[in-house]
PDB file with one MODEL, atoms N, CA, C and O in Angstrom:
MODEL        1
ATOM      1  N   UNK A   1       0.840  -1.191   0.000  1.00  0.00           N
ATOM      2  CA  UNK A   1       0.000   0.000   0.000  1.00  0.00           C
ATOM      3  C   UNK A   1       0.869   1.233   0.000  1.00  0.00           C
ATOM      4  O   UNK A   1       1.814   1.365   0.778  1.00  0.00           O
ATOM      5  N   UNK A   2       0.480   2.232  -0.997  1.00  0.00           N
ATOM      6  CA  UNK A   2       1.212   3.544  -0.810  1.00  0.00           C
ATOM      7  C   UNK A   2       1.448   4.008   0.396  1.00  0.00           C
ATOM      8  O   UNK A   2       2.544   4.544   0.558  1.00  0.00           O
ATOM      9  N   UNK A   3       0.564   3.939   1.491  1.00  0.00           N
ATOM     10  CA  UNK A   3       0.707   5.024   2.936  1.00  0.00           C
ATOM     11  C   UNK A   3       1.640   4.490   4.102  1.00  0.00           C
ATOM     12  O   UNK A   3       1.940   5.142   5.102  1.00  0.00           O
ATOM     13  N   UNK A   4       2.234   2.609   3.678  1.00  0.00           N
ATOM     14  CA  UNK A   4       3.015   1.603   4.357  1.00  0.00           C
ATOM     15  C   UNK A   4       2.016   0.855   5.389  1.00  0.00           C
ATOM     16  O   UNK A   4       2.332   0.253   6.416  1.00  0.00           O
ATOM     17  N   UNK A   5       1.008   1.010   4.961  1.00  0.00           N
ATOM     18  CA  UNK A   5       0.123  -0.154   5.810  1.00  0.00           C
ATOM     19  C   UNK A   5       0.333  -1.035   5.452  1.00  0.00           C
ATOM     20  O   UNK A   5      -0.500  -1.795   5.945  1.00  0.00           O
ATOM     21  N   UNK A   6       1.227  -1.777   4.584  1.00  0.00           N
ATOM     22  CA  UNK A   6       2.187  -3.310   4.770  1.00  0.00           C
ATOM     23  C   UNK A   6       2.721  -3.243   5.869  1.00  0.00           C
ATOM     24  O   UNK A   6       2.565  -4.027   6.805  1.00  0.00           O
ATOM     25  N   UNK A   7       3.768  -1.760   5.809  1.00  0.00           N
ATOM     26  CA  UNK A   7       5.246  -2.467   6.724  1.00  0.00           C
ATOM     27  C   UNK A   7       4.572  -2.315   8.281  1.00  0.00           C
ATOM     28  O   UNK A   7       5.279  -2.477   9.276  1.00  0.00           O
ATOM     29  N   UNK A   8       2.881  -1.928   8.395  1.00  0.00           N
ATOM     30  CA  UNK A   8       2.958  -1.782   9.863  1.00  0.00           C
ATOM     31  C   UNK A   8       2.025  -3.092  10.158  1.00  0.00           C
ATOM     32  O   UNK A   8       1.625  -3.379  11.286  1.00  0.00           O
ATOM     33  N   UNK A   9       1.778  -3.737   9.143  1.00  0.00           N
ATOM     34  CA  UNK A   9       0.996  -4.983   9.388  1.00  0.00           C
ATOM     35  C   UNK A   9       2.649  -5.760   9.700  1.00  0.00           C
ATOM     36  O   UNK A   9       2.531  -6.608  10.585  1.00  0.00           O
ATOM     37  N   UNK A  10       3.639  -5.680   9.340  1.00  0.00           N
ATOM     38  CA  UNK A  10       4.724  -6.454   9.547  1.00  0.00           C
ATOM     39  C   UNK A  10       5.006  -6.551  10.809  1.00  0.00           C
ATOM     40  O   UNK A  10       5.224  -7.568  11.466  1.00  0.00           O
ATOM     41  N   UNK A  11       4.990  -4.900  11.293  1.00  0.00           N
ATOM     42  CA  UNK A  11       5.235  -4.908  12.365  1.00  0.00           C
ATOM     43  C   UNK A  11       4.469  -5.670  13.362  1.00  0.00           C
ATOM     44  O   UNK A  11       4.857  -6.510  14.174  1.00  0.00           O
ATOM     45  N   UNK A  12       3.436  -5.254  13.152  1.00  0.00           N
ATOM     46  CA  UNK A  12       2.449  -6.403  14.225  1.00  0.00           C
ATOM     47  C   UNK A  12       2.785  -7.610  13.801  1.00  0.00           C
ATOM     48  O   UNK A  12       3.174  -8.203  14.807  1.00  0.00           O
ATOM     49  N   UNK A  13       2.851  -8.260  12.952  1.00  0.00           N
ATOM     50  CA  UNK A  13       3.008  -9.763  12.607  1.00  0.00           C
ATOM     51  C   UNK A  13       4.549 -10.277  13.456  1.00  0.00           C
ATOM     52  O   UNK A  13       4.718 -11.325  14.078  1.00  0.00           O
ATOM     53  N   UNK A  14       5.486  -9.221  13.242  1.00  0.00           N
ATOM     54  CA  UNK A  14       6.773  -9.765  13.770  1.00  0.00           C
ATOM     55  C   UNK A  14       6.891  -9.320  15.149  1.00  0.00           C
ATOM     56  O   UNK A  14       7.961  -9.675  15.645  1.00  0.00           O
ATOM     57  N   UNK A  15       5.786  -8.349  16.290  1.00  0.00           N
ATOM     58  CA  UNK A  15       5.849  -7.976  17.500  1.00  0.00           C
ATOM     59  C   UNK A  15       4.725  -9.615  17.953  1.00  0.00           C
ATOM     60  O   UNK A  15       5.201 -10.495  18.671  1.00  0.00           O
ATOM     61  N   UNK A  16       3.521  -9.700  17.473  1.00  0.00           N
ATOM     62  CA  UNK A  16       2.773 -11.351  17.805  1.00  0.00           C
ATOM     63  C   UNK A  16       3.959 -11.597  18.212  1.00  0.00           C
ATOM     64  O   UNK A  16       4.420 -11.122  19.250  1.00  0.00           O
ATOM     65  N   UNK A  17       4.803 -12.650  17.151  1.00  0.00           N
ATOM     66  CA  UNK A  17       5.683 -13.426  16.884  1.00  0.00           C
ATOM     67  C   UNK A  17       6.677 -13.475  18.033  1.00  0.00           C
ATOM     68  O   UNK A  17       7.060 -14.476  18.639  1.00  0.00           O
ATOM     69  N   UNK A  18       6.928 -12.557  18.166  1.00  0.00           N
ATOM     70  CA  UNK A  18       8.166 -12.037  19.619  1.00  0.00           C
ATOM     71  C   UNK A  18       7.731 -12.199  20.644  1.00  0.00           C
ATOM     72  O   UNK A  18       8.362 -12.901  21.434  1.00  0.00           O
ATOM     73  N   UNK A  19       6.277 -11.516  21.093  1.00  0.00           N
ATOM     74  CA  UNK A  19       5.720 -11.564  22.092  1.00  0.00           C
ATOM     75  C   UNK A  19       4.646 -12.636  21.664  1.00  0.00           C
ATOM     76  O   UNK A  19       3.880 -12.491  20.712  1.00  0.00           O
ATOM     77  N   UNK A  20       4.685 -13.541  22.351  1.00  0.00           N
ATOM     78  CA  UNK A  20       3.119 -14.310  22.079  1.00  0.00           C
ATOM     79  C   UNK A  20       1.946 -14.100  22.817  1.00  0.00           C
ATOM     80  O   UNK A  20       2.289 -14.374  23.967  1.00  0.00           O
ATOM     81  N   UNK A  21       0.550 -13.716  22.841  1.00  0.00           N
ATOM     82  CA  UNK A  21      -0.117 -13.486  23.623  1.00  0.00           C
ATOM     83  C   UNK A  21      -0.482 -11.949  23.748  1.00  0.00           C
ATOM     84  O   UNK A  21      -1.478 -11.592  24.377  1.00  0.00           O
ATOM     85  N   UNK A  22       0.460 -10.963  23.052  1.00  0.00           N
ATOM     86  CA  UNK A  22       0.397  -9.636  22.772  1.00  0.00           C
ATOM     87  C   UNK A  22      -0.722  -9.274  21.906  1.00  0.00           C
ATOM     88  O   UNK A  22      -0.838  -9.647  20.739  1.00  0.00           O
ATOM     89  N   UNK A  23      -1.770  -8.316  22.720  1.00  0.00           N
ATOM     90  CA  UNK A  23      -2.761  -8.102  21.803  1.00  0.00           C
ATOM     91  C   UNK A  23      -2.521  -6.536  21.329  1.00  0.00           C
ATOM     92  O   UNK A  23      -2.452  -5.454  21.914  1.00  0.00           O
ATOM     93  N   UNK A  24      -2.439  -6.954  20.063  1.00  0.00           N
ATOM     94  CA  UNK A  24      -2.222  -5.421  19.292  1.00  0.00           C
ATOM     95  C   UNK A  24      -3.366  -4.778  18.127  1.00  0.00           C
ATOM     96  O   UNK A  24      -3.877  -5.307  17.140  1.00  0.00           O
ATOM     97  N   UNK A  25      -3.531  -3.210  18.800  1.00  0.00           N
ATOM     98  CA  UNK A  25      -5.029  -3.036  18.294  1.00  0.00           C
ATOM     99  C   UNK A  25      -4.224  -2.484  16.536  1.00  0.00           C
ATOM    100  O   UNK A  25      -3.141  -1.909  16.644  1.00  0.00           O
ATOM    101  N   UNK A  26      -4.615  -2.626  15.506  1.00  0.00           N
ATOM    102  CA  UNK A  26      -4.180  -2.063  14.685  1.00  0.00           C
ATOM    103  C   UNK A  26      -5.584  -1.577  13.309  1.00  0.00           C
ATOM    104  O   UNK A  26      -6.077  -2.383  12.521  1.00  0.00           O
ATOM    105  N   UNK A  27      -5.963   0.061  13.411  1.00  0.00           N
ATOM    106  CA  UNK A  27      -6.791   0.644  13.004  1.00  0.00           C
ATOM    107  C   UNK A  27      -7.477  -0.551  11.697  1.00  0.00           C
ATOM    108  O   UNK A  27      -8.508  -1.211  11.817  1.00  0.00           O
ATOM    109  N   UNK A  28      -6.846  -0.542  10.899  1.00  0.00           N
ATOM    110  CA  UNK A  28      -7.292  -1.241   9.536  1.00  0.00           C
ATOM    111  C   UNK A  28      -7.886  -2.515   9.957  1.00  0.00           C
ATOM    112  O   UNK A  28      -8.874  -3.008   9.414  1.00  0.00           O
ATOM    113  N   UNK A  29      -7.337  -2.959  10.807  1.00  0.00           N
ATOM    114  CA  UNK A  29      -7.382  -4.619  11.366  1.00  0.00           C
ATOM    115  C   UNK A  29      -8.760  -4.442  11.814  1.00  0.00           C
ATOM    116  O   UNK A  29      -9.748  -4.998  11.334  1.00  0.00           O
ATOM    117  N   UNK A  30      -8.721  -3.395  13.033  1.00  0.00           N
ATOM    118  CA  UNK A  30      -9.500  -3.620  14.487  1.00  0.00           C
ATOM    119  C   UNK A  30     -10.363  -2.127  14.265  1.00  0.00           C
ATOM    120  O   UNK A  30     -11.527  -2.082  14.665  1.00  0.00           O
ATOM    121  N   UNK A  31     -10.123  -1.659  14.014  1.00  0.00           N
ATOM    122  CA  UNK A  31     -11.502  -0.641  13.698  1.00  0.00           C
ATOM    123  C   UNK A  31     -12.667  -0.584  13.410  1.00  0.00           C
ATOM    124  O   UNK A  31     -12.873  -0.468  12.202  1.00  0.00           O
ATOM    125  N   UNK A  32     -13.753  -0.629  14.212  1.00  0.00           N
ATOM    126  CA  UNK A  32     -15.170  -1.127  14.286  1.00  0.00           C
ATOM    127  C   UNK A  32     -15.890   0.661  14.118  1.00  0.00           C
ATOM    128  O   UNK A  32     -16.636   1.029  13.211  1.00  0.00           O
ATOM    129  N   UNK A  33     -15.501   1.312  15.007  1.00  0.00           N
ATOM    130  CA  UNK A  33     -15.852   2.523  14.530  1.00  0.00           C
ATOM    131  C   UNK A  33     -14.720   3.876  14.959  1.00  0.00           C
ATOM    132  O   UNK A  33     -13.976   4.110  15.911  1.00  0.00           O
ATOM    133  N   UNK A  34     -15.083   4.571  13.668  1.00  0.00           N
ATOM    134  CA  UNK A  34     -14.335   5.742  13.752  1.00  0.00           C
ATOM    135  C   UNK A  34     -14.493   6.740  15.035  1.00  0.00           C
ATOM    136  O   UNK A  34     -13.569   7.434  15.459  1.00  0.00           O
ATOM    137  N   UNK A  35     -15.488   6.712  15.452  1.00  0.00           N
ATOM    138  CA  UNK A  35     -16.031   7.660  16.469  1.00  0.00           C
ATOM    139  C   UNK A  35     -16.067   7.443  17.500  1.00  0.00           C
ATOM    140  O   UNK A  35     -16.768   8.096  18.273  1.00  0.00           O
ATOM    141  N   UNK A  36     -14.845   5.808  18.102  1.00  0.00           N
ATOM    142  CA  UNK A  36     -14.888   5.497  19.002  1.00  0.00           C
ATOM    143  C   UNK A  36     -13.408   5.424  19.583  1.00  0.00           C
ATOM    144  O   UNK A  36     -12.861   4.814  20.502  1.00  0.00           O
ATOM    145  N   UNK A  37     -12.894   6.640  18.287  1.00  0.00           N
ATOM    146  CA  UNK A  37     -11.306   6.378  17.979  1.00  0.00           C
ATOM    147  C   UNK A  37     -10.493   6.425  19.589  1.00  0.00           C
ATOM    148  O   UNK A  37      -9.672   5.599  19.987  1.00  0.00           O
ATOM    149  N   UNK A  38     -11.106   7.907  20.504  1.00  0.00           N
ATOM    150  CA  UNK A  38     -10.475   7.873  21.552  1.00  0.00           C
ATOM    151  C   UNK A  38     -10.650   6.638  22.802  1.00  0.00           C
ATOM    152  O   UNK A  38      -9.974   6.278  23.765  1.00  0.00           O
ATOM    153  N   UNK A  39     -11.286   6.440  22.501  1.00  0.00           N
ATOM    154  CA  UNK A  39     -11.923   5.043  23.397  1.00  0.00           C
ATOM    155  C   UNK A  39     -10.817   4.042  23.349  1.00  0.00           C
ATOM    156  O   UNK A  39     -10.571   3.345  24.333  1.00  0.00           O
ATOM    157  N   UNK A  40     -10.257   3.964  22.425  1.00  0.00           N
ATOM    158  CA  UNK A  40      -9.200   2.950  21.454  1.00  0.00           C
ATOM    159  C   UNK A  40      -8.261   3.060  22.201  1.00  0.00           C
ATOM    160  O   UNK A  40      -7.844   2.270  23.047  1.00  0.00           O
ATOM    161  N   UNK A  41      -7.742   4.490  21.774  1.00  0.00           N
ATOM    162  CA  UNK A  41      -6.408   4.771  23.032  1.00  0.00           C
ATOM    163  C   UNK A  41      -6.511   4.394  24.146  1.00  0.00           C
ATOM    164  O   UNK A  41      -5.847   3.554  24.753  1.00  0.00           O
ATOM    165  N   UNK A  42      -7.496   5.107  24.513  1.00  0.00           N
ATOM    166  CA  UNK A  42      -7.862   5.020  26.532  1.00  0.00           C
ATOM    167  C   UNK A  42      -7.550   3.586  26.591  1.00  0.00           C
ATOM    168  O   UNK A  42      -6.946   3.143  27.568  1.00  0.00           O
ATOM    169  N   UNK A  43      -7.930   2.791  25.575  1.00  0.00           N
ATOM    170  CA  UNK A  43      -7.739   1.013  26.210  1.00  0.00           C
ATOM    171  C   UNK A  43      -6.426   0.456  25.687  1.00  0.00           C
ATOM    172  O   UNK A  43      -6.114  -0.715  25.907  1.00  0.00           O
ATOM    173  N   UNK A  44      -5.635   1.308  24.980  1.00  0.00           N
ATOM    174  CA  UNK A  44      -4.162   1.021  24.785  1.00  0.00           C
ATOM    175  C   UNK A  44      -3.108   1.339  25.646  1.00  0.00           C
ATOM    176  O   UNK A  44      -3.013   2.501  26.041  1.00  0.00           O
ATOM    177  N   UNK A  45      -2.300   0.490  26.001  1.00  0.00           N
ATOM    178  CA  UNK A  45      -0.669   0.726  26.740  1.00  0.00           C
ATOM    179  C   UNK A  45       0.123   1.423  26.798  1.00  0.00           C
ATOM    180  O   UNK A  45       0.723   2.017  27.694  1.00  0.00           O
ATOM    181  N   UNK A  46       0.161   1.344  25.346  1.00  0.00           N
ATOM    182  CA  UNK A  46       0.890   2.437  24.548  1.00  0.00           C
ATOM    183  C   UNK A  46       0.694   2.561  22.746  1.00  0.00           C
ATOM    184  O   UNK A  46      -0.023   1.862  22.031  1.00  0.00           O
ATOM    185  N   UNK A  47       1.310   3.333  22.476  1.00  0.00           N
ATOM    186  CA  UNK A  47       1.257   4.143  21.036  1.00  0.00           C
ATOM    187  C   UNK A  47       2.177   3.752  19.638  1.00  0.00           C
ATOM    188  O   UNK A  47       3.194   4.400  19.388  1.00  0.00           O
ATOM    189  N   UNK A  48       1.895   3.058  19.091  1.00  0.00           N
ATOM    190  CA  UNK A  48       3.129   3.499  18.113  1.00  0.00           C
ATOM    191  C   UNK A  48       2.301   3.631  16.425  1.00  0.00           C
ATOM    192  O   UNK A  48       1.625   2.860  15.745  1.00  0.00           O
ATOM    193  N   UNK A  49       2.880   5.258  16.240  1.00  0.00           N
ATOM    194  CA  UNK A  49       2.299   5.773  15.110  1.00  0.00           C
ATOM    195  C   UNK A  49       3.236   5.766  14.363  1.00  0.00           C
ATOM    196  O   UNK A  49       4.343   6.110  14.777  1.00  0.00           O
ATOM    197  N   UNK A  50       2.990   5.279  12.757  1.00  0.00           N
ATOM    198  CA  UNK A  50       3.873   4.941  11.719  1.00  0.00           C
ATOM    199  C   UNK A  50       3.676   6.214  10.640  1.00  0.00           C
ATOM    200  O   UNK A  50       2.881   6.252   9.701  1.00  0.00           O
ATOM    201  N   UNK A  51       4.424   7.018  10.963  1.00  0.00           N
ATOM    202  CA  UNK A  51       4.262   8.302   9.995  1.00  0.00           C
ATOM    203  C   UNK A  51       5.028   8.207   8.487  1.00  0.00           C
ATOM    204  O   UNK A  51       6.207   8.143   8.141  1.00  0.00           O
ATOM    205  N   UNK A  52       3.971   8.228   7.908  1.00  0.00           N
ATOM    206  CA  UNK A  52       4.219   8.348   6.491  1.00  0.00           C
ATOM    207  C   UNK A  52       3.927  10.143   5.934  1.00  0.00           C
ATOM    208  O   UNK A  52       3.745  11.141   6.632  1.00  0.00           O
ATOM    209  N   UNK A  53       3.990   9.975   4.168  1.00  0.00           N
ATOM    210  CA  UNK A  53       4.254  11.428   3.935  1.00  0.00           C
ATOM    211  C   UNK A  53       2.786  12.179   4.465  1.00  0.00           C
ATOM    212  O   UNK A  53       2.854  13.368   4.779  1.00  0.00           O
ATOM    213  N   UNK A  54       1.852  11.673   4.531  1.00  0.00           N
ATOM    214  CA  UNK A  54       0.127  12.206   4.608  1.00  0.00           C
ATOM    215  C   UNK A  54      -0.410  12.036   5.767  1.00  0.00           C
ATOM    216  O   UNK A  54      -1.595  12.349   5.880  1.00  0.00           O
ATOM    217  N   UNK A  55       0.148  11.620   6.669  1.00  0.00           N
ATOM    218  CA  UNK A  55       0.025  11.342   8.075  1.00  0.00           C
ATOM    219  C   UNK A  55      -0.814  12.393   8.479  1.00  0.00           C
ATOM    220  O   UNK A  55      -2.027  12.477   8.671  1.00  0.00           O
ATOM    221  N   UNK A  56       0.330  13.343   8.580  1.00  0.00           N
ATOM    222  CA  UNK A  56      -0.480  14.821   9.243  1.00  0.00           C
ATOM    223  C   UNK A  56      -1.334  15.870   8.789  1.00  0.00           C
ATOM    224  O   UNK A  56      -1.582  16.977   9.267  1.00  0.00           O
ATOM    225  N   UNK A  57      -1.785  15.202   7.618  1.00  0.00           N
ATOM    226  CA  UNK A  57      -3.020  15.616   6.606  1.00  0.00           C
ATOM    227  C   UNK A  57      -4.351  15.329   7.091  1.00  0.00           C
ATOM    228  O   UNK A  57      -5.289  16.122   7.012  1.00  0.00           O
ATOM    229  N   UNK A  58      -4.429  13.710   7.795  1.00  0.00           N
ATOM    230  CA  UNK A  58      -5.179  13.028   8.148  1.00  0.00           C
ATOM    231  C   UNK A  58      -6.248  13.406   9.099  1.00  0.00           C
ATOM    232  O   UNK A  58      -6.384  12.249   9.497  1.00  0.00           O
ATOM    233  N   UNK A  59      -7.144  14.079   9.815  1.00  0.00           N
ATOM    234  CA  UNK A  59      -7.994  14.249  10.416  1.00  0.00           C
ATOM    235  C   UNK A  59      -7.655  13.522  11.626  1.00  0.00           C
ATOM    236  O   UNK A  59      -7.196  13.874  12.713  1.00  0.00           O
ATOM    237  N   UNK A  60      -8.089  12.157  11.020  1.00  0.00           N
ATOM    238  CA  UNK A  60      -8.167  10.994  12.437  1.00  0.00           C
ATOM    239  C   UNK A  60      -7.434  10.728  12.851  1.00  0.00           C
ATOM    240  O   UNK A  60      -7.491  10.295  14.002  1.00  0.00           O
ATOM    241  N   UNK A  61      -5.977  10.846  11.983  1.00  0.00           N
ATOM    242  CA  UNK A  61      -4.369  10.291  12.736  1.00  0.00           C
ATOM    243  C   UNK A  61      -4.222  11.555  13.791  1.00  0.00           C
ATOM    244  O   UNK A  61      -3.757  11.320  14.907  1.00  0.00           O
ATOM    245  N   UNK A  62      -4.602  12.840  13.450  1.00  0.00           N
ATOM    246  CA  UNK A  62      -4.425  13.975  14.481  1.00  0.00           C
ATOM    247  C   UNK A  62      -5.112  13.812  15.713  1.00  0.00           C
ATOM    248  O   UNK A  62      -4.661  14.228  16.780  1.00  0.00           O
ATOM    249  N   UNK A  63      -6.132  13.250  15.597  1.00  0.00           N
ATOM    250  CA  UNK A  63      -7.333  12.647  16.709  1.00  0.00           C
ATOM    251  C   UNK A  63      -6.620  11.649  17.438  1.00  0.00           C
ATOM    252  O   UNK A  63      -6.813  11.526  18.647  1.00  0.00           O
ATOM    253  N   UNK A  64      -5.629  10.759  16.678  1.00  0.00           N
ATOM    254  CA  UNK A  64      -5.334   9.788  17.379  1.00  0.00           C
ATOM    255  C   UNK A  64      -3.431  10.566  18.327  1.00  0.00           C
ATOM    256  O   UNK A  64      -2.796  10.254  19.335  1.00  0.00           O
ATOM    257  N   UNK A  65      -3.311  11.320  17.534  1.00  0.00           N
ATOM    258  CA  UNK A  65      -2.503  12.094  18.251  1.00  0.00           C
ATOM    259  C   UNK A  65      -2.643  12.777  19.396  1.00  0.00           C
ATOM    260  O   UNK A  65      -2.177  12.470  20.493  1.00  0.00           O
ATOM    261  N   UNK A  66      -3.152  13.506  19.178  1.00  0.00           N
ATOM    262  CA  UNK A  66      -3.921  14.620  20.400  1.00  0.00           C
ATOM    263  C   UNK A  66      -4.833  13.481  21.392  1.00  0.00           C
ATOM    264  O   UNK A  66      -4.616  13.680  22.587  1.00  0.00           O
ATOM    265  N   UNK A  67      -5.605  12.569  21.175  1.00  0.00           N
ATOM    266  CA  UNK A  67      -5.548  11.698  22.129  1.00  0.00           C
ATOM    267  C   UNK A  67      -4.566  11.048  22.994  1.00  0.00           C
ATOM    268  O   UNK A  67      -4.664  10.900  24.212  1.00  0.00           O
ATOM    269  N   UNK A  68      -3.753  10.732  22.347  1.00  0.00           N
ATOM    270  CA  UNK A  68      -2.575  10.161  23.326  1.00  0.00           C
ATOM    271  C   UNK A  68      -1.816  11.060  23.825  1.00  0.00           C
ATOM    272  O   UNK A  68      -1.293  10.765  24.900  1.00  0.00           O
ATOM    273  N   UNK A  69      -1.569  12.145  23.351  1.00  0.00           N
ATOM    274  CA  UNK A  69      -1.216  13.469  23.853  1.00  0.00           C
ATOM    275  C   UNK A  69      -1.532  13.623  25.429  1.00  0.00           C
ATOM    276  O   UNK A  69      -0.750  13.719  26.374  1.00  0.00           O
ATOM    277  N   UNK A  70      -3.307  13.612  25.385  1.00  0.00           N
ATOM    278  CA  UNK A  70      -3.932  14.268  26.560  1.00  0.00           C
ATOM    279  C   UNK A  70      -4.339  12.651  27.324  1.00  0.00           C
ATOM    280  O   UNK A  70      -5.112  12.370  28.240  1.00  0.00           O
ATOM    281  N   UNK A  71      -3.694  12.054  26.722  1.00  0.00           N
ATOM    282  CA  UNK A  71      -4.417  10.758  28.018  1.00  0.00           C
ATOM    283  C   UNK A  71      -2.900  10.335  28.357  1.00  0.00           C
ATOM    284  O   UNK A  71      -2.877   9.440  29.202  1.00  0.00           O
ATOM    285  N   UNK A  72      -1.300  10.851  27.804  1.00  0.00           N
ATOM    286  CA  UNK A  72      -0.189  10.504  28.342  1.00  0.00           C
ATOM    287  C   UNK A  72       0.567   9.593  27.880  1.00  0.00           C
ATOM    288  O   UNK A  72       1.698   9.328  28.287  1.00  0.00           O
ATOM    289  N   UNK A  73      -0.170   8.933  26.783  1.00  0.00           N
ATOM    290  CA  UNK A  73       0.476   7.742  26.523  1.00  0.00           C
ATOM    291  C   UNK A  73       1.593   7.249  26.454  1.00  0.00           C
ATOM    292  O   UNK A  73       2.224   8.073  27.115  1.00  0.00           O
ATOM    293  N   UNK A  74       2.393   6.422  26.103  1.00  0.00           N
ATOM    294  CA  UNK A  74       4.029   6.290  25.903  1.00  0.00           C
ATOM    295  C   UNK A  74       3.530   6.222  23.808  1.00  0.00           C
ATOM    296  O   UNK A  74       2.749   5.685  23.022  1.00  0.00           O
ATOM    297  N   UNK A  75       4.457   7.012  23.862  1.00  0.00           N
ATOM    298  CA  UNK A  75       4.520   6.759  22.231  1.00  0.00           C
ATOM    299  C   UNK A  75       5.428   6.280  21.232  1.00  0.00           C
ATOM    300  O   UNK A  75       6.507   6.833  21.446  1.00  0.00           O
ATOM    301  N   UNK A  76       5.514   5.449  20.158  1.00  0.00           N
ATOM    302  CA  UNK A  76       6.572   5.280  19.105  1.00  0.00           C
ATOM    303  C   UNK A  76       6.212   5.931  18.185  1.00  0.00           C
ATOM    304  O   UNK A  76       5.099   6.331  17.842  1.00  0.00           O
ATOM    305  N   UNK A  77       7.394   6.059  17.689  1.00  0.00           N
ATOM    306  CA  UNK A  77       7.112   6.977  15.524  1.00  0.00           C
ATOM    307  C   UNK A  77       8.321   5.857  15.430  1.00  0.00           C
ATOM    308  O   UNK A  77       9.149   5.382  16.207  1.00  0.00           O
ATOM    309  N   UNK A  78       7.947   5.700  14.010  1.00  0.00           N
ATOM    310  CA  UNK A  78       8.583   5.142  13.263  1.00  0.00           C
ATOM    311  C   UNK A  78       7.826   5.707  11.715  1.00  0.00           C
ATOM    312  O   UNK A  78       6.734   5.641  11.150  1.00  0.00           O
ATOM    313  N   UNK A  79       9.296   6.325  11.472  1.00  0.00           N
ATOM    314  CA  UNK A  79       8.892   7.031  10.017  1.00  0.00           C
ATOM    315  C   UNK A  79       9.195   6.055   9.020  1.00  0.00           C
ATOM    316  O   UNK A  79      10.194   5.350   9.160  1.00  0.00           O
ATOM    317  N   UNK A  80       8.405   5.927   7.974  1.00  0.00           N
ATOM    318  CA  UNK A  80       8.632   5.327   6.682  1.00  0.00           C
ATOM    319  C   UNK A  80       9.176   6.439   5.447  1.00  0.00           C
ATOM    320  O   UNK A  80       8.662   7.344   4.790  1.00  0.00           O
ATOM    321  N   UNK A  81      10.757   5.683   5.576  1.00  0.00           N
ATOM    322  CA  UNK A  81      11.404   6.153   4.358  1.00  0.00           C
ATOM    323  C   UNK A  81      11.672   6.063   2.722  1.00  0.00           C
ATOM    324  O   UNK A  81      12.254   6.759   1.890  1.00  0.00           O
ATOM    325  N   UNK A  82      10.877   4.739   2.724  1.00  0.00           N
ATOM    326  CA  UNK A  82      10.694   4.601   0.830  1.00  0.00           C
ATOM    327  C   UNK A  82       9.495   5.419   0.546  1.00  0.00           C
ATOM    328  O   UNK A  82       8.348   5.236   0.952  1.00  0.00           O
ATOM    329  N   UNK A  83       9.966   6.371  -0.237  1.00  0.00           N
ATOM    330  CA  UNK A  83       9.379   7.476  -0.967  1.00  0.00           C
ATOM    331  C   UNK A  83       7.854   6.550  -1.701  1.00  0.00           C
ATOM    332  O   UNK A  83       6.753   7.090  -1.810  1.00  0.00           O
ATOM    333  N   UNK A  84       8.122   5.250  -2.080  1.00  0.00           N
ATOM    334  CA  UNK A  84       7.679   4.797  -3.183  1.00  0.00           C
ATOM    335  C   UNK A  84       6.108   4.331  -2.122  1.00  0.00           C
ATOM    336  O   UNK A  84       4.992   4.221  -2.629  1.00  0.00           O
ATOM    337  N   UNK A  85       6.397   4.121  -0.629  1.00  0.00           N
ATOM    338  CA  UNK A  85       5.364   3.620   0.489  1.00  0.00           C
ATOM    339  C   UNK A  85       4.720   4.768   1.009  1.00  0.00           C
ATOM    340  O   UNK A  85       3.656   4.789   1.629  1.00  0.00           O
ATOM    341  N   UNK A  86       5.523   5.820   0.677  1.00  0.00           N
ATOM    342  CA  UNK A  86       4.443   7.275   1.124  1.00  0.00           C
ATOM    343  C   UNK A  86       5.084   7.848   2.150  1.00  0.00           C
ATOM    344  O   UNK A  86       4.501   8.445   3.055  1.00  0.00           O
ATOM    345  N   UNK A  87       6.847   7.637   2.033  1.00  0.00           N
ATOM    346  CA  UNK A  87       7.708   8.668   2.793  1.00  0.00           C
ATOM    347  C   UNK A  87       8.598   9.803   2.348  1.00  0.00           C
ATOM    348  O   UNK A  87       9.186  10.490   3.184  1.00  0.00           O
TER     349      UNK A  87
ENDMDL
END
């Protein structure tokens, strides 16, 4: 996918794998509703947002920002650098 929603399905596939028993919420996967986005956080550990070039274009990725922002979360970035995945 242009935006690297491969390499972050990888990531979850190779964090499972490491950790067994690790439940990882991942939007595309586990997204039942949009409007329940902060709810999502509140029931997450922690954060890790995969910023690509359109990231911060996004409405809901800002929602999901500024949520974890104001609820504290621990956060990851991990930027995607092939131009060709949307870095």
């Amino acid at each position: 996918w242009s935006t690297g929603q491969d390499a972050v399905g990888n990531i979850k596939s190779e964090l499972q794998l490491l950790v067994p028993g690790l439940k990882i919420f991942l939007d595309v996967d586990d997204l039942k509703d949009i409007g329940s986005l902060e709810e999502y956080i509140q029931h997450s550990q922690m954060i890790l947002f995969f910023l690509s070039c359109g990231y911060f274009r996004s409405k809901n990725c800002l929602r999901e920002i500024r949520s974890s922002l104001e609820q504290s979360k621990p956060i990851v970035l991990v930027q995607e650098a092939d131009p060709d995945k949307g870095g």
